[in-house]
Each structure stands twice: as C-alpha cells, then as structure tokens.
C-alpha positions, 0 to 999 in steps of 0.5 A: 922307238927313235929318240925324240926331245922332250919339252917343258913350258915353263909358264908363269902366269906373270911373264918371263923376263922381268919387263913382260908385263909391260908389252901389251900382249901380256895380262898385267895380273897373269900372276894371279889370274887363274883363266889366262894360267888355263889358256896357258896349259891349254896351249902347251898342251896343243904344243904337245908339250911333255909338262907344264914347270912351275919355281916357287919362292917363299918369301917376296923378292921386289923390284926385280929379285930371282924370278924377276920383274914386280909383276911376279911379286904374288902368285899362286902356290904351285900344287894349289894351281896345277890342282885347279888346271889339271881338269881342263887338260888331259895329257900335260904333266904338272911339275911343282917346286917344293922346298926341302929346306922349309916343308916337312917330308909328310906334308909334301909327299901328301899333297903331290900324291893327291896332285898325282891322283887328281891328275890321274898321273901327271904330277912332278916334283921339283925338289929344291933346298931354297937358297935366300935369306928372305926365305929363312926369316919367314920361317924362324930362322935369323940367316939360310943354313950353310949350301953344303948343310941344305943338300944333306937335309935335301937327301934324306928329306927325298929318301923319306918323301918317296918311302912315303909315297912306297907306304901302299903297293899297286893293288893294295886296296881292293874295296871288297863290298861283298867281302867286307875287305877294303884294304890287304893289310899285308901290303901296307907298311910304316916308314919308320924312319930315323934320321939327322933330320927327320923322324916320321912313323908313316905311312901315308894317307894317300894311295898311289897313282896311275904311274905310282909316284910323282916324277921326281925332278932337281935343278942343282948345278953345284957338285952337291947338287949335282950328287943329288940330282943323279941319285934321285932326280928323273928329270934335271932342270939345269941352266947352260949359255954353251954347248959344251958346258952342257955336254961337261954336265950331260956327261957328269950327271949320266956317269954319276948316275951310273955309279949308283946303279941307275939306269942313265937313259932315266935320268932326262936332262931338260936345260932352260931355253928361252926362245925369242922366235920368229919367221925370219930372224930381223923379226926375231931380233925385233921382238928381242928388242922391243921387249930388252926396252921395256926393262926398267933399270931399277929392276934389271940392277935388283935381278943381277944382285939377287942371281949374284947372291943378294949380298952386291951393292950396284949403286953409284956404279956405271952401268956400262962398266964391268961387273964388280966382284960379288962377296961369296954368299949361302946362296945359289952358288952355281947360279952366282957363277954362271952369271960371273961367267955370262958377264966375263965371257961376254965382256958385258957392261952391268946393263948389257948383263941385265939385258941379257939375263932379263928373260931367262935368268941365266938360261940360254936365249936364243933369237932367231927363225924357227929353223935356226932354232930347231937347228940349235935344239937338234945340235945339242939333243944329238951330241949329248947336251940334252935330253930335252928342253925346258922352254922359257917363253920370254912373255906370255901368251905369244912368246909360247904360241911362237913357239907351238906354232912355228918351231915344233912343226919344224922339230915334227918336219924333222922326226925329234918331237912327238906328234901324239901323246904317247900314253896318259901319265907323265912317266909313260910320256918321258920315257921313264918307268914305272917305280916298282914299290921297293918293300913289295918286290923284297916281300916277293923276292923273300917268300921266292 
C-alpha cells in the first residue's frame, strides 16, 4: 500500500489553548463532562482519525501551568475515560498518558491491558517520566528526581511493563468445559524481574488483546528521551516550530532505532500541529485572532513560566520586551528549549510569546485554508519530517470539525489520508505489527 499520514486528535474535553473555554462554542465544563468527550470521539472517528491522544498531570498547574488555561485545572484520569468512550466508537484508538516516574509497572500494565481488552485493540500507551515539582510533592517526595535518574527508572519500568504484558501467549487460555482445561500452563510464565527499580514476580492477571499489547508511545525530545523513545516507542509525540528540526529529529530517532535492531519504518513519528483552518485564509487568520483575545494575561504569564521550567519569575517585566533568561530546572528540559528558541527566533516580546504558544504549548501552529494546510502537511510527510500527525484543535468542537470537514477531504482529494479504517485494532490501523510474545518464540526456537 502507498504510504498515507497517520492522524492523532488530541482532545481534551477542556479545550486547547489556555483561552478556549472563553469563546462561546466551547462547553465551559468540557474538562469533566463525559457527553461533550463522547461527541468528541465520535467526531474524530467520522475524521477517520488513527487515535484519540490524552496528557495527564498529576498534580493542579493554576492559572494557566503546562497544559493551559483554568479550564483544565480538573479532569478526568485518562484510561478511566477511554474506558467509558470506547463503547460508543468502533475503530478510534485510545492512547493515555501514565507516569513512569510515580505509578508502579503492575499497575500500569494491568489496567491499559484491561483498556485494550474493553476496546477490543484500541488502546496506547503514552509513556512519560512527569517532570514538575508539584507532581513530586503529591507523591512523598519534597523535590522531582534528576532528568537524566527519571529516564533510567523509565527504561526499565517499560522492559517490565511490556514482560508484563508477555506473561500469557496468544492462545494460552482454551477454556475447555469438556476437558475440564482452561488454561495451557506451559504457555504461562512469571516476570521474575530484578532490577535498580523495581522487583515484580508476575505474571499478570489480565490476558492479551486482539492486537497483543497496547501500542506503546513517548514524547521525549531531550537525548535521554530520544534513547528511550527509539528503543521501545511505536509511535513518538514530538513537538516542532520548523521543517527542518523535524527532519534532524525524523532522521535521529529512525537511525537509533536502527541501531537496536528495530525495524525504522515502526517507529511512527506524529509532531503536534495545532491548525487554525479556514476557507480561506483572512478566515483563518480571524479565527486565530479572535481566540489570542480571549488570553487572560495573568494565564499567558503562568504557561510561559511553567514551559520555562517553573522556576521564572515575570512579574514587574514588560510584557513587550524580551524574554529573561530562565534558571536551569529538573524539569522538561527539551521543552524549556524549545520554547527559549520560539522566543529568539521570532524576536518576540514575552506577550507575542504567550500568544503564540497559547494553543499548542510550543507545537506548530499553522493559520491558513484547508489547501494551505494539507500543502504543509504533505511538505513535511514526504521529506522525512513526519510519519504522521498528532492534531491539537485550538478549542472544541469546531477547531476539530474544521479540520474533518475541510482539510481531510483535501488530504483524501490527494491519496495521503485513508478513506476507510483499514482493520479493527489500533496496530493494524498504524501500520505496525503485531508483537509476537518473546519467551514463546524462544520455546518454539528451542524445541526446533
């Protein structure tokens, strides 16, 4: 088959940019309103999108923080939600954001394998280490650990998630009432693993899926993240203003990959767009503005220190100077980057930064017809700046009916987006292959 874009929505019910929940067509409780998220699913399902894509935090950021905007201050946990969406859809994935850092491997193996069994093989994993102070003071700690000490707990904590998740083969359990036999014990096995973190006997109490495990996906930009990512990662969230950024990280992540044996072509890379789309561009341009009004100044202050790293004071500096230097943080630090470079390369004043960022933290906006946004999208799919897309309406409903009513018919118009799910799990509409269980294929290989 021709190579086609694969699409994320990433939806929460809360809105996108930190002002959303101002303009009139956004519920101002989307957060926590469990109708308005299944319209949601529903629609990006209509779209035909490959997944619906949830962050998670775990710890209230006020006043704006990472994911932006009061509105979003509560909401639900995300495999809790996806749990109660998948009945009402049929081919949309679910992928959910866990922390390695502050959930133990059991626990999170155990309920994205009950996801992927409720789903019937729709669920993903977003893996994440959780990289704010907050966080660690709701959970026993005075102060985050070190960057580089999260990523080696993140390592092993997957090694022992997806052992976890290999505890059963395919057709282990046969459920014999004549036989009395339910299960072949000889395709059952422990973990038994010993590690620097973690210690977990195993195996785990739920079976596999229709597409074996959950998808596994990551978001790490720095170098730790990236070596993360192209050892376990199917699908990598990363966040790009330029071309050719994307392509330097495209090419890095698909090299490492290769360099662990991986197959590249199954290691997808999705960066976050966040489209402002209209049928011609001055609407387009109207919609972007109207919405950059709606920032409450206070807010737009508290996301450029939370992105910044949590440590950068604002107050008493003009808003239309430069950005000060922020302090070096334990905290997101290829975002606190990112964000440094948006603001230099732009030559924007702290309030042109926060307006720019108010939609997509730092991912790429793009204002413009459906045209000039499937010409985008196409520029960077066929020289190797992505695989796909993960798309970050600015607020809800109709920055997502935008974009399934306008820019995919065009994308469809052009042969790079699907016009029918091509199967029923999530694997099978990515493109990646199912995962053989490791310990049977050596059983096998041994008794040959």
């Amino acid at each position: 088959m021709k190579r086609q874009i694969k699409l994320g929505a990433f939806l929460p019910g809360g809105g996108q940019h930190i002002a959303s929940w101002r303009h009139p067509d956004q519920p101002v409780d989307g957060a926590v309103n469990l109708k308005f998220h299944i319209e949601l699913a529903q629609a990006a399902e209509r779209g035909l999108f490959d997944a619906y894509f949830l962050a998670d935090g775990l710890a209230v950021a006020f006043g704006g923080g990472i994911e932006g905007g009061n509105a979003r201050v509560v909401g639900f946990e995300p495999v809790t939600l996806f749990s109660a969406l998948a009945p009402f859809t049929e081919h949309i994935g679910f992928i959910a954001t866990s922390s390695t850092t502050y959930e133990e491997p059991y626990s999170v193996a155990r309920k994205f394998a009950s996801l992927d069994l409720i789903s019937g093989g729709r669920a993903g994993w977003n893996v994440v280490t959780t990289a704010t102070e907050a966080a660690a003071r709701n959970f026993n700690l005075e102060r985050q650990q070190p960057h580089a000490a999260r990523y080696r707990r993140a390592a092993e904590h997957v090694d022992v998630v997806k052992k976890l998740w290999e505890s059963f083969d395919d057709d282990a359990f046969i459920r014999d009432r004549e036989s009395g036999i339910y299960f072949d014990v000889n395709k059952v096995r422990r973990t038994n693993h010993r590690g620097e973190h973690f210690q977990v006997e195993g195996p785990l109490n739920v079976p596999r899926s229709p597409q074996g495990h959950p998808v596994i996906v990551q978001a790490g930009q720095s170098d730790d993240g990236r070596g993360l990512a192209a050892a376990t990662a199917e699908v990598i969230f990363t966040a790009h203003q330029k071309l050719d950024t994307a392509q330097e990280f495209y090419r890095d992540i698909k090299t490492r990959a290769r360099s662990f044996g991986r197959d590249p072509s199954h290691v997808l890379i999705m960066p976050g767009v966040s489209p402002f789309v209209g049928r011609t561009e001055a609407e387009a341009r109207a919609k972007y503005e109207r919405l950059t009004s709606l920032i409450i100044e206070e807010e737009g202050l508290a996301l450029i220190n939370a992105l910044s790293g949590g440590e950068l004071d604002l107050t008493g500096c003009d808003l239309d100077g430069p950005l000060p230097p922020a302090p070096p943080t334990e905290g997101m630090k290829s975002r606190q980057e990112l964000i440094r470079r948006i603001a230099d390369e732009n030559n924007f004043s702290i309030r042109q930064l926060y307006q720019w960022i108010a939609s997509a933290r730092g991912h790429f906006t793009i204002i413009g017809s459906a045209v000039q946004v499937a010409d985008t999208l196409q520029e960077w799919f066929e020289n190797e700046g992505a695989d796909g897309f993960n798309i970050l309406p600015p607020w809800l409903p109709t920055g997502l009916n935008d974009f399934v009513e306008l820019v995919v018919p065009e994308l469809q118009r052009r042969g790079l987006f699907r016009t029918a799910y091509e199967g029923k799990t999530l694997r099978e509409n990515l493109g990646l292959p199912f995962p053989q269980v490791r310990w049977a294929a050596a059983y096998t290989e041994a008794a040959e």
